[in-house]
C-alpha positions as CSV (number, residue, x, y, z in Angstrom):
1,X,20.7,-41.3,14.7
2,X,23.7,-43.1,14.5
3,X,25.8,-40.8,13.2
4,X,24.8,-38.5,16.5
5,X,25.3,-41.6,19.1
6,X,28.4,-42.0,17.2
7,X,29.9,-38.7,17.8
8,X,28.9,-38.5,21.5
9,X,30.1,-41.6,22.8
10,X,32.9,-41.9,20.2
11,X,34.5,-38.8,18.8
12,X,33.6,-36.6,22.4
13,X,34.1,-39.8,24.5
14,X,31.2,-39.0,26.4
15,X,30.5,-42.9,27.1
16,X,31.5,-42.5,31.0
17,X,30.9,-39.8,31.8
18,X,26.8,-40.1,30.5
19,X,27.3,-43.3,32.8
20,X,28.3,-41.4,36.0
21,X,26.0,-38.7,35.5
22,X,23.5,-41.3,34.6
23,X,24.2,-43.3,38.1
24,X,24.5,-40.5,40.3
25,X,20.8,-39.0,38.9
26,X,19.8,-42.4,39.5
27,X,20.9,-42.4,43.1
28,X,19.9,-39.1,44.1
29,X,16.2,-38.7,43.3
30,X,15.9,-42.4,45.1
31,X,16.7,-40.6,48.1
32,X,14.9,-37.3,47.5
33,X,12.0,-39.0,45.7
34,X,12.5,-36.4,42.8
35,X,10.6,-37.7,39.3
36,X,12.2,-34.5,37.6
37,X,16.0,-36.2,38.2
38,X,14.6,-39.4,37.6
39,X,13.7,-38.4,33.5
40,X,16.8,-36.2,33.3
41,X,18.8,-39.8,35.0
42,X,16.5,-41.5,31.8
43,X,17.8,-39.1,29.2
44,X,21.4,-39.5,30.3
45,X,21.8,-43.1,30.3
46,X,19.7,-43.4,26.7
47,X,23.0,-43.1,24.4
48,X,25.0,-45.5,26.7
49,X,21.8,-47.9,26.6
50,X,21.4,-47.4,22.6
51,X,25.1,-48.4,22.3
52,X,24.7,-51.5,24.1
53,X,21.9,-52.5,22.2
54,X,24.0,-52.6,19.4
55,X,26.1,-55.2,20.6
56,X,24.5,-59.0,19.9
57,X,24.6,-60.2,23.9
58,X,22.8,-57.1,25.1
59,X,20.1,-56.5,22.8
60,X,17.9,-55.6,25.7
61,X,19.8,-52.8,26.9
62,X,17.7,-50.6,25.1
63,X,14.9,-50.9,27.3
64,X,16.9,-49.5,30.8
65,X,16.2,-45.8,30.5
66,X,11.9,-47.4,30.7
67,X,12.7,-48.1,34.2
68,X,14.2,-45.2,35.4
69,X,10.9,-43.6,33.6
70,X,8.2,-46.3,35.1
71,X,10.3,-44.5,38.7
72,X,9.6,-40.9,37.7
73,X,6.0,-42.0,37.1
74,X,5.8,-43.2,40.3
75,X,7.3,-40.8,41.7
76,X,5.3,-38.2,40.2
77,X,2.0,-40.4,41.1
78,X,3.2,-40.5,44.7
79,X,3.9,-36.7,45.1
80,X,0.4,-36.0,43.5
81,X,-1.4,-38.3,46.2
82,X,0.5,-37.1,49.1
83,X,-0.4,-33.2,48.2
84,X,-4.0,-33.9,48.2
Protein backbone atom coordinates (compact mmCIF):
# COMPACT_ATOMS: atom_id res chain seq x y z
CA UNK A 1 0.00 0.00 0.00
CA UNK A 2 2.65 2.21 0.43
CA UNK A 3 4.55 1.57 -2.27
CA UNK A 4 1.15 2.56 -4.45
CA UNK A 5 0.46 5.89 -2.17
CA UNK A 6 4.00 6.44 -2.79
CA UNK A 7 4.01 6.54 -6.51
CA UNK A 8 0.77 8.58 -6.80
CA UNK A 9 1.47 11.43 -4.65
CA UNK A 10 5.26 11.19 -5.13
CA UNK A 11 6.65 9.97 -8.38
CA UNK A 12 3.14 11.32 -10.53
CA UNK A 13 2.77 14.27 -8.08
CA UNK A 14 -0.70 13.76 -7.91
CA UNK A 15 -0.90 15.24 -4.24
CA UNK A 16 -2.85 18.54 -5.51
CA UNK A 17 -4.35 17.79 -7.86
CA UNK A 18 -6.34 14.66 -5.75
CA UNK A 19 -6.88 17.76 -3.33
CA UNK A 20 -8.63 19.99 -5.96
CA UNK A 21 -10.58 17.31 -7.43
CA UNK A 22 -11.15 16.18 -3.95
CA UNK A 23 -12.59 19.85 -2.89
CA UNK A 24 -14.39 20.64 -5.87
CA UNK A 25 -16.44 16.98 -5.56
CA UNK A 26 -16.85 18.08 -2.12
CA UNK A 27 -18.46 21.33 -3.10
CA UNK A 28 -20.51 20.28 -5.83
CA UNK A 29 -22.77 17.39 -4.60
CA UNK A 30 -23.41 19.93 -1.37
CA UNK A 31 -25.20 21.97 -3.79
CA UNK A 32 -26.79 19.25 -5.94
CA UNK A 33 -27.29 16.86 -3.02
CA UNK A 34 -25.52 14.13 -5.12
CA UNK A 35 -24.29 10.92 -2.77
CA UNK A 36 -22.73 9.39 -5.99
CA UNK A 37 -20.00 12.65 -6.09
CA UNK A 38 -19.98 12.65 -2.51
CA UNK A 39 -18.13 8.73 -2.53
CA UNK A 40 -16.20 9.50 -5.69
CA UNK A 41 -15.11 13.23 -3.50
CA UNK A 42 -14.30 10.19 -0.54
CA UNK A 43 -12.12 8.15 -2.89
CA UNK A 44 -10.23 11.12 -4.12
CA UNK A 45 -9.18 12.65 -1.01
CA UNK A 46 -8.21 8.95 0.62
CA UNK A 47 -4.40 9.07 -0.72
CA UNK A 48 -3.93 12.78 0.37
CA UNK A 49 -5.75 11.75 3.83
CA UNK A 50 -3.40 8.42 4.07
CA UNK A 51 -0.37 10.64 3.58
CA UNK A 52 -1.15 12.90 6.29
CA UNK A 53 -1.77 10.25 8.61
CA UNK A 54 1.67 9.51 8.24
CA UNK A 55 2.94 12.46 9.57
CA UNK A 56 3.02 12.48 13.78
CA UNK A 57 0.71 15.91 14.28
CA UNK A 58 -2.05 14.55 12.00
CA UNK A 59 -2.62 11.12 12.83
CA UNK A 60 -6.23 11.66 12.50
CA UNK A 61 -6.27 12.67 9.03
CA UNK A 62 -7.09 9.32 8.17
CA UNK A 63 -10.54 9.41 9.20
CA UNK A 64 -11.67 12.64 6.65
CA UNK A 65 -12.75 10.57 3.61
CA UNK A 66 -15.60 8.94 6.79
CA UNK A 67 -17.20 12.24 6.62
CA UNK A 68 -17.57 12.86 3.19
CA UNK A 69 -19.08 9.06 3.30
CA UNK A 70 -21.37 9.62 6.64
CA UNK A 71 -22.72 12.80 3.70
CA UNK A 72 -23.28 10.37 0.82
CA UNK A 73 -25.26 8.27 3.31
CA UNK A 74 -27.25 10.98 4.03
CA UNK A 75 -27.59 11.96 1.06
CA UNK A 76 -28.62 8.75 -0.31
CA UNK A 77 -31.12 8.30 2.90
CA UNK A 78 -32.61 11.69 2.00
CA UNK A 79 -33.23 11.00 -1.74
CA UNK A 80 -34.80 7.59 -0.82
CA UNK A 81 -37.39 9.31 1.63
CA UNK A 82 -38.23 12.08 -0.65
CA UNK A 83 -39.04 9.49 -3.69
CA UNK A 84 -41.54 7.71 -1.62
Amino acid sequence: METIMGVLLESLGLFYPLFLASVVTFVYPIIKRSWIWMLLSAILIFPDAWFFSKHPPFPWAIFVPLVQVVFAILFYLWKRNCKM
